[in-house]
N, C-alpha and C positions, 0 to 999 in steps of 0.2 A: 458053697458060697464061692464069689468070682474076686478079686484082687486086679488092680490097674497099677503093673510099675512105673512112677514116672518119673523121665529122667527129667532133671533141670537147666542139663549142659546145652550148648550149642552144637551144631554142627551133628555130625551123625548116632550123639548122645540124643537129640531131640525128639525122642522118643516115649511113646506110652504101650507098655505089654499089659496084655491079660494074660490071666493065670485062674486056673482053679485054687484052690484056698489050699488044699491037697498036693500041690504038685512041691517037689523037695529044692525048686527056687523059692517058693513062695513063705509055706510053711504057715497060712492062713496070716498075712502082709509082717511076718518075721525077716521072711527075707534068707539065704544061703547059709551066711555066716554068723553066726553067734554075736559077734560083733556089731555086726549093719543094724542099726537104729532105725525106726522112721523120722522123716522129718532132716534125715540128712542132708549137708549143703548141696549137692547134686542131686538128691531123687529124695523121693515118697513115696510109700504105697498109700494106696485110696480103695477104700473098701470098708466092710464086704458088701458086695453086690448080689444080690437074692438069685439073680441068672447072668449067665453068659451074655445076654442083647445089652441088659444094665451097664455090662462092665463096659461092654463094646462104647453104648451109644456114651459115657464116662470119658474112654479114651477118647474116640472122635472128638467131644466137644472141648479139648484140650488144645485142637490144632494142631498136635505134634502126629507125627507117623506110628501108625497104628501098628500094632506086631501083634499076632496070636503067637501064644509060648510054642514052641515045634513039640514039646515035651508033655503038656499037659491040653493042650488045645484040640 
């Protein structure tokens, strides 16, 4: 499964990652830390998406800048 981080902030927070569900930022939309919530005041994750183009065409249609994870992408 595919996972879209999305930040909320402005400026160079404005951003949407994908991630495999798998990769140890994600942790299937858990997130790094123990802590991180979804639904936090700056981000969300959005998911899961069945493939990789899903998560993509997700991100895209957010308008914010699209990032593939460097780690799991």
């Amino acid at each position: 499964m595919w996972w879209v981080y999305e930040n909320k902030g402005l400026g160079k927070e404005n951003r949407a990652v994908v991630h495999r569900g798998e990769c140890t930022f994600c942790r299937d939309g858990k997130g790094l830390h123990e802590k991180m919530k979804p639904g936090g005041m700056y981000n969300e994750w959005q998911g899961p998406y069945p493939t990789r183009q899903e998560a993509i065409n997700y991100a895209e249609s957010t308008g914010k800048i699209l990032i593939l994870c460097s780690r799991c992408c």
